[in-house]
C-alpha positions as CSV (number, residue, x, y, z in Angstrom):
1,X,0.0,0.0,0.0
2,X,1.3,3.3,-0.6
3,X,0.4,6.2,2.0
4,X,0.0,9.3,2.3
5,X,-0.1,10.6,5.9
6,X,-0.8,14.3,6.3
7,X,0.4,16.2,9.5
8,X,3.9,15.2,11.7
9,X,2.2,15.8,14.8
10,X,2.1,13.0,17.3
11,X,-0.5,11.3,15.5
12,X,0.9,11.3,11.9
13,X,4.5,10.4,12.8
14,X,3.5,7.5,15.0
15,X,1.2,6.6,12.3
16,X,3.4,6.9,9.9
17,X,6.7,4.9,11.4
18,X,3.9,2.1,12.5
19,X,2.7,1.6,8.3
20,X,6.2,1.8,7.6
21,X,7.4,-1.6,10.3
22,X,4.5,-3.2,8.2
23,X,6.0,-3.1,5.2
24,X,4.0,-0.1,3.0
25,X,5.5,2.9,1.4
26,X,4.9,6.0,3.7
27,X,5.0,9.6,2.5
28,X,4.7,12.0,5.6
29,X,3.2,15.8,4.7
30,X,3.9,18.5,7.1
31,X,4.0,22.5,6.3
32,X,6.8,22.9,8.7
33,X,8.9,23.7,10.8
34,X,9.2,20.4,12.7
35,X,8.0,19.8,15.1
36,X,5.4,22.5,14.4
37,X,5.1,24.9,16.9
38,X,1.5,25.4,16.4
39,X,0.7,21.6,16.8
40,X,-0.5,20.7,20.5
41,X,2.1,18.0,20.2
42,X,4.7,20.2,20.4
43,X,5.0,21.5,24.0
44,X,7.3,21.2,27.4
45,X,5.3,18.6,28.9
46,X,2.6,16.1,28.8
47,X,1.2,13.8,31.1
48,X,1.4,10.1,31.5
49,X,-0.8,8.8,33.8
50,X,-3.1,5.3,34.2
51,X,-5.5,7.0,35.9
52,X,-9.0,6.9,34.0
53,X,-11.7,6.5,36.5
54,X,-14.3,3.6,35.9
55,X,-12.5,3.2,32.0
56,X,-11.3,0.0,31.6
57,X,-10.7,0.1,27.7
58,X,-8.6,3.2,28.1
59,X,-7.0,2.1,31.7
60,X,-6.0,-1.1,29.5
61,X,-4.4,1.0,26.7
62,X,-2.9,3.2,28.9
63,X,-0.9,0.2,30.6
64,X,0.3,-0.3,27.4
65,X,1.3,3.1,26.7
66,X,3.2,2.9,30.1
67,X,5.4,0.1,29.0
68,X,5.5,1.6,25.6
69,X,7.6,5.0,27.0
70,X,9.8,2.7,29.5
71,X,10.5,0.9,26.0
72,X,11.2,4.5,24.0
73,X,13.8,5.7,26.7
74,X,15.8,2.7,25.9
75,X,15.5,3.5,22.3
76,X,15.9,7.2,22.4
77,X,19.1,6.6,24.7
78,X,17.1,9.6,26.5
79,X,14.6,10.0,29.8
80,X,12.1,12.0,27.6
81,X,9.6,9.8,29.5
82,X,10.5,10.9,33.6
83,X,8.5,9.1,35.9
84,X,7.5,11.3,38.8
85,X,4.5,10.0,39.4
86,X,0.4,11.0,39.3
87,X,-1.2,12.3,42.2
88,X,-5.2,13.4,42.6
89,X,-6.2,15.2,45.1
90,X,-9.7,16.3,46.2
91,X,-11.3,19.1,48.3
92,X,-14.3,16.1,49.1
93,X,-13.8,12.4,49.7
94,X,-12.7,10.1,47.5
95,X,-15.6,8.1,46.5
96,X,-17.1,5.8,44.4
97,X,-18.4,7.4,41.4
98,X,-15.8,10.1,41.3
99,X,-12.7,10.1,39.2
100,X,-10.3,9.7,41.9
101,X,-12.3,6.8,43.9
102,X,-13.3,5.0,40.7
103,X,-9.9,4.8,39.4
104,X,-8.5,3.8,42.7
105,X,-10.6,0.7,42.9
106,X,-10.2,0.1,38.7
107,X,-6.5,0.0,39.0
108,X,-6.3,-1.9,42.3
109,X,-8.4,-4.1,41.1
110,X,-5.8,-4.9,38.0
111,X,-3.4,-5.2,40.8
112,X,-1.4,-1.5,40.8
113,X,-0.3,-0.6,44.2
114,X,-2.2,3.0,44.6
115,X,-1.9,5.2,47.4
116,X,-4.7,6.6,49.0
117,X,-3.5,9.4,50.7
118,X,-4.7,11.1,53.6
119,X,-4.4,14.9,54.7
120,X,-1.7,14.4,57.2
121,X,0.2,12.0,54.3
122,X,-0.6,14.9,52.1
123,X,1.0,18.0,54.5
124,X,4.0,15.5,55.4
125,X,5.4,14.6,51.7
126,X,3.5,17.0,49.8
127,X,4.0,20.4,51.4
128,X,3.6,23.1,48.6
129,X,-0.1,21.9,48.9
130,X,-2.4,23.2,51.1
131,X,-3.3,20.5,53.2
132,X,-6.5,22.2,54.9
133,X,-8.0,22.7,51.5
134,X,-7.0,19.2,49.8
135,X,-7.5,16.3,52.3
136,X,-7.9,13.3,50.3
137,X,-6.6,11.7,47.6
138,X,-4.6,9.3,45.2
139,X,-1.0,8.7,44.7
140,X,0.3,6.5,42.0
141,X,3.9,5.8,41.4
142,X,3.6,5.1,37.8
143,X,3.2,7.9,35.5
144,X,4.9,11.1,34.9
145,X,5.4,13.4,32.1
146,X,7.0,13.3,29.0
147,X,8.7,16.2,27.0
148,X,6.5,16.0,24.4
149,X,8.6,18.3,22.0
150,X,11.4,16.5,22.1
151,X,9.8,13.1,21.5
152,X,8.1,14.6,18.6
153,X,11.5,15.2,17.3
154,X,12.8,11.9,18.1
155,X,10.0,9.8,16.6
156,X,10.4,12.1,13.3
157,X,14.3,11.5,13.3
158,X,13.8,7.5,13.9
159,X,10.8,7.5,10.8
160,X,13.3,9.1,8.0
161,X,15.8,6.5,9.4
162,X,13.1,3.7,8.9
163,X,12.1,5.0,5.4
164,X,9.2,7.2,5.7
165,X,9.8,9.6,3.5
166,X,9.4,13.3,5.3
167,X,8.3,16.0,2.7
168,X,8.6,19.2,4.6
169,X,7.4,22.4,3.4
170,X,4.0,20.4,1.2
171,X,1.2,22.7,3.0
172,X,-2.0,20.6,2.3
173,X,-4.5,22.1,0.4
174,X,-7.5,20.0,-0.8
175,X,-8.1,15.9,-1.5
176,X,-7.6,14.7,-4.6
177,X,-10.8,12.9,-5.7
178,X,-11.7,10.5,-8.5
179,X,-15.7,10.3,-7.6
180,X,-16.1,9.3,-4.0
181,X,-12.7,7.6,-4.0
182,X,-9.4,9.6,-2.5
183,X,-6.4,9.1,-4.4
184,X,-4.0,11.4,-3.1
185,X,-3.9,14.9,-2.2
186,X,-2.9,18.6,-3.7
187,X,-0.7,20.7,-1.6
188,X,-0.9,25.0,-2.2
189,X,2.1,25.0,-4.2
190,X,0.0,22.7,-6.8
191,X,1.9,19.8,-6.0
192,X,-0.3,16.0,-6.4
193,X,0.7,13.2,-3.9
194,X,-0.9,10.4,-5.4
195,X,-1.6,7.6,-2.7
196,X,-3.6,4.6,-2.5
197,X,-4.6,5.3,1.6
198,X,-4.6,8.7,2.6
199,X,-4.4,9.2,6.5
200,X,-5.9,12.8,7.5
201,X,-3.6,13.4,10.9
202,X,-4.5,17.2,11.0
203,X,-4.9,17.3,14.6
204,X,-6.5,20.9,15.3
205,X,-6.6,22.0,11.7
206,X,-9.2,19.1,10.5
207,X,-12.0,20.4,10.9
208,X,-10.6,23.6,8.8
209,X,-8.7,21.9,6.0
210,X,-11.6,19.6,5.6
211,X,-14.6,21.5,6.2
212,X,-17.1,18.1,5.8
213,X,-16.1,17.5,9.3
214,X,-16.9,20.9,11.0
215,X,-19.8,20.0,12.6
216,X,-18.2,16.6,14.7
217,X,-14.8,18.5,15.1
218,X,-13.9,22.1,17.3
219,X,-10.7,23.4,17.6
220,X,-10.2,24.3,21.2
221,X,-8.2,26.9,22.8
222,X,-7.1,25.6,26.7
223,X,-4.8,28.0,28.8
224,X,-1.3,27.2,29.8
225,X,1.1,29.0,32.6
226,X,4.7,28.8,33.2
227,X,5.3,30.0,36.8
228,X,8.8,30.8,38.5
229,X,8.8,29.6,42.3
230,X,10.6,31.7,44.5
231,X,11.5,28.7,46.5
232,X,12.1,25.6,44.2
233,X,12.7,23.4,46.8
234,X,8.9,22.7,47.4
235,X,8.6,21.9,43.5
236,X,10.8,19.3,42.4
237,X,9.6,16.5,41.6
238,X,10.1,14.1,44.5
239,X,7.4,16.7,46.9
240,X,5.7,18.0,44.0
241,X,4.8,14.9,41.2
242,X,2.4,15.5,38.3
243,X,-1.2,16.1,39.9
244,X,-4.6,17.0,38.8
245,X,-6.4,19.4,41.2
246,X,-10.4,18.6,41.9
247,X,-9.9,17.8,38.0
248,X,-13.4,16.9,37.5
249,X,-14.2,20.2,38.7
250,X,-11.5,22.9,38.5
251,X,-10.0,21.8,35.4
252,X,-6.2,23.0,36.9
253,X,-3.1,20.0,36.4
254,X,0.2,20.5,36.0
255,X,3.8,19.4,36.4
256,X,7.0,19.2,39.0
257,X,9.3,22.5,38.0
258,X,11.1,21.7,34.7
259,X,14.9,20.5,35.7
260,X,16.4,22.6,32.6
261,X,13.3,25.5,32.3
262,X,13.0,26.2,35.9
263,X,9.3,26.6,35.7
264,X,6.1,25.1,36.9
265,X,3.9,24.4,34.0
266,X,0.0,24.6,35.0
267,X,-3.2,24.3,32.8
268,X,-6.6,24.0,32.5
269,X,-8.7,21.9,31.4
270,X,-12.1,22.6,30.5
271,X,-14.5,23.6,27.8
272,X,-11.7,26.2,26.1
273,X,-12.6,28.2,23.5
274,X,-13.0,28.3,20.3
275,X,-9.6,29.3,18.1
276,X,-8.6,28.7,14.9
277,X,-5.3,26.8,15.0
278,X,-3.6,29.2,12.8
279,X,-4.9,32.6,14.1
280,X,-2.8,34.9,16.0
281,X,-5.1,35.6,18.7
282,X,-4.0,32.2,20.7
283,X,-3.3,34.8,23.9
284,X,-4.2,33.7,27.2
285,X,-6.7,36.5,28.8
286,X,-6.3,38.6,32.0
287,X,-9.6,36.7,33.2
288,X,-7.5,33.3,32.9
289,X,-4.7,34.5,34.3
290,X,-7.1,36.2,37.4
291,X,-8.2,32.5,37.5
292,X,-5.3,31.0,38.0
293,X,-4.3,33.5,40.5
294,X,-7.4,32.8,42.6
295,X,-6.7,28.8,41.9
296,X,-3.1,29.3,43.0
297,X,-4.2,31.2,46.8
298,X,-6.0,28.3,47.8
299,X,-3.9,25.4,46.5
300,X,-0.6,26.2,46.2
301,X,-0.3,29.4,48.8
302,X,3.7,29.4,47.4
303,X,2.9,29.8,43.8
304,X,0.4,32.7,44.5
305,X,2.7,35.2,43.9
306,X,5.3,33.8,41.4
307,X,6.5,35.5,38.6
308,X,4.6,34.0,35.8
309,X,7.8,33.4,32.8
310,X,5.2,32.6,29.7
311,X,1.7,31.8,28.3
312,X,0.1,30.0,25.8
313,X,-2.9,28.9,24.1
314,X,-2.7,25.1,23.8
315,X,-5.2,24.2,20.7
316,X,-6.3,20.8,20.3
317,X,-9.0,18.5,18.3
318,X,-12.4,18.3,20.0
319,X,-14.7,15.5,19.9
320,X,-18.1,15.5,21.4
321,X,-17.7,12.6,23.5
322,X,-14.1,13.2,24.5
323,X,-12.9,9.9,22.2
324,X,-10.3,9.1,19.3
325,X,-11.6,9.3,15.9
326,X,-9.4,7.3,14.6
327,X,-11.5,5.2,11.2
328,X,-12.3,4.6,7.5
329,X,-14.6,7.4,5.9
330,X,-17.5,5.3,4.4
331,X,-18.5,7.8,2.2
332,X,-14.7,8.5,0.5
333,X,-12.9,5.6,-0.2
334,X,-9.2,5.8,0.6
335,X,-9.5,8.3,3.5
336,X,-8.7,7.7,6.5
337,X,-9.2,10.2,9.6
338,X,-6.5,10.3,12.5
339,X,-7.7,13.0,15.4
340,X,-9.7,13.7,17.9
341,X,-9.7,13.3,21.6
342,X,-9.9,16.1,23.4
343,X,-6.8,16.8,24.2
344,X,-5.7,13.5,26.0
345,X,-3.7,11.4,23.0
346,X,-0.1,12.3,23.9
347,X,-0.3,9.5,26.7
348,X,-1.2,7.0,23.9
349,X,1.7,7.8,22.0
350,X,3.2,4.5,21.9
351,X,0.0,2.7,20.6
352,X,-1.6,5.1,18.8
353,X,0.6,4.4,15.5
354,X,-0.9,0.7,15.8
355,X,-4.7,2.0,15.7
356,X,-4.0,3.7,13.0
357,X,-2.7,1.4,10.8
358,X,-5.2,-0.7,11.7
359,X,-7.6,1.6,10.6
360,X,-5.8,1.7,7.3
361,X,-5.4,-1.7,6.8
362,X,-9.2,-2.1,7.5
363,X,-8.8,-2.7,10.9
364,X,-10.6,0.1,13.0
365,X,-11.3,-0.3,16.8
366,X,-15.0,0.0,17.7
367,X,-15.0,3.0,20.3
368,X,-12.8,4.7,17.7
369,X,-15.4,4.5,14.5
370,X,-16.9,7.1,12.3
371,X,-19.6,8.9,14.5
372,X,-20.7,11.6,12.8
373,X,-24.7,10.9,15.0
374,X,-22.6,11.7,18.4
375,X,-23.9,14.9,19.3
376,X,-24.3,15.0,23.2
377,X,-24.4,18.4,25.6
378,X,-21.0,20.0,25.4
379,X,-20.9,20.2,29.0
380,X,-18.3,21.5,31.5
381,X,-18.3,18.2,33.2
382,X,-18.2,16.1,30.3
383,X,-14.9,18.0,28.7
384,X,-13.3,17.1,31.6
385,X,-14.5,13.5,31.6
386,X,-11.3,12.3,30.3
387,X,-8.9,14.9,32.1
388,X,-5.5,16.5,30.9
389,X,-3.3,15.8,28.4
């Protein structure tokens, strides 16, 4: 088979190297520069984490995934992957039915030694928290952050040296259709990229470049901080792992201060806003940043008052219910789409190149299919249903 994969973010290049290991030709389309520093792959940090409440689909794919970055540290010859740790605490009990209880009994259950931690556990090996505020949660070993960026690179760098052949600088402009049957695409320099499978890894811009899917796809604008402690010592990562904060209903993670940055990354997830991929305006507000600010007071007393280094707009793929779209288009032969999620693939990384190609190969996962009918109540609750990225 000869494909044609369109966007070098995380889920064209792992999508790309997986076709390649099976044996088909792989051209890899990307407007450049690489890793693209518009894409939401390319960033300081990401989380790893097992944690997916009652979820035992993605809690099983996510053990993969775990293994999967252990593995690509041995072949990077590079920690990229660090694992801290995930911690979740809550303002209320952990309980069944909310994220933090039901993924406590979920991953006991498959036999992962979880910590529930308890206020004065919390104020003893925790203490840039604020204990009175956050009295319960869950601590789990596994799981930590990767630096997404620089894996991007890596994965890119180990593709050309497997034979996909990068073609930097094609900016894709339309499909290229014979009838209802894609064979390839056109690129705004007038370029044709003829391909037998064409896999539509556009990540934020799909819904943009191919405006058919506008109504299941919404590019969404979510705010992130970089924050200079005065007092680092609180922050590194052995008192201050990856955590989510109330995350079903506050929306704040973030990460241990970077060893080489010398920041604190925080962000939100929630709703976001709307924001083209490409536009200019990707500023985070003075609202957001009073947000944080109020967020930081009660939490993290320490970080209240931090010099904050940087902002950005992180702009990912929406999908209504918060899952992969990652599936054959049955009305356009050849087509494949690659996207979605809601800002939570990065974790995946290591496995989402196989559901891809399976996808190609005529192989797509149910909870993954073409949905267009999924419509549900864009609610703030259900954004957060599958938590950060």
């Amino acid at each position: 088979m000869n494909a044609l994969v369109l966007g070098a973010g995380i889920f064209g290049v792992t999508g790309a190297l997986e076709l390649r290991r099976r044996g088909h030709r792989v051209q890899l389309l990307d407007p450049g520069p690489l890793p693209h520093p518009l894409a939401a792959s390319t960033d300081l940090s990401k989380v790893v984490r097992l944690e997916y409440g009652a979820d035992e689909e993605y809690t099983r794919m996510a053990e993969r995934s775990l293994e999967g970055w252990r593995e690509w540290n041995r072949t990077f010859g590079a920690p990229l992957f660090h694992e801290t740790g995930v911690m979740f605490l809550r303002r209320t009990p952990v309980a069944s039915g909310t994220f933090e209880g039901d993924s406590l009994a979920l991953l006991r259950r498959r036999g992962h030694p979880i910590e529930h931690l308890s206020r004065d556990l919390i104020r003893a090996r925790f203490p840039a928290w604020n204990a009175d505020r956050y009295g319960d949660g869950i601590f789990n070993a596994a799981g930590g952050y990767v630096e997404s960026g620089r894996v991007v690179e890596r994965l890119l760098q180990l593709a050309v040296a497997e034979g996909v052949e990068l073609c930097e600088g094609a900016t894709f402009a339309a499909l290229d259709l014979r009838g209802a049957r894609v064979v390839g695409a056109l690129t705004s320099d007038g370029r044709c990229f003829p391909a037998d499978c064409v896999i539509a890894a556009l990540g934020s811009w799909t819904p943009h470049a191919l405006p058919f899917t506008s109504g299941w796809f919404r590019s969404s604008g979510m705010p992130v901080f970089h924050l200079r402690p005065d007092d680092p010592a609180p922050f590194v990562a052995e008192r201050f792992p990856v955590f989510g904060a109330d995350i079903s209903s506050s929306g704040y993670y973030g990460f241990p201060m970077h060893p080489e940055a010398g920041v604190v990354k925080i962000a939100n997830h929630g709703v976001g806003r709307a924001v083209h991929p490409s536009s200019a305006d990707r500023v985070v507000g003075e609202g957001e940043i009073a947000a944080l600010r109020a967020f930081l007071e009660e939490t993290f007393p320490a970080l209240a008052r931090a010099q904050l280094v940087s902002t950005r707009v992180c702009v990912y793929c929406d999908t209504w219910d918060g899952h992969f779209w990652i599936a054959r288009d049955p009305e356009r032969e050849g087509l494949v789409l690659a996207t979605g999620g809601s800002g939570h693939a990065y974790k995946f990384a290591p496995v989402l190149g196989g559901l891809i190609a399976d996808a190609a190969e005529g192989r797509g996962q149910e909870k993954f299919r073409w949905r267009p009918e999924v419509r549900p109540e864009r609610s703030e609750e259900a954004a957060r249903k599958q938590s950060p990225a």
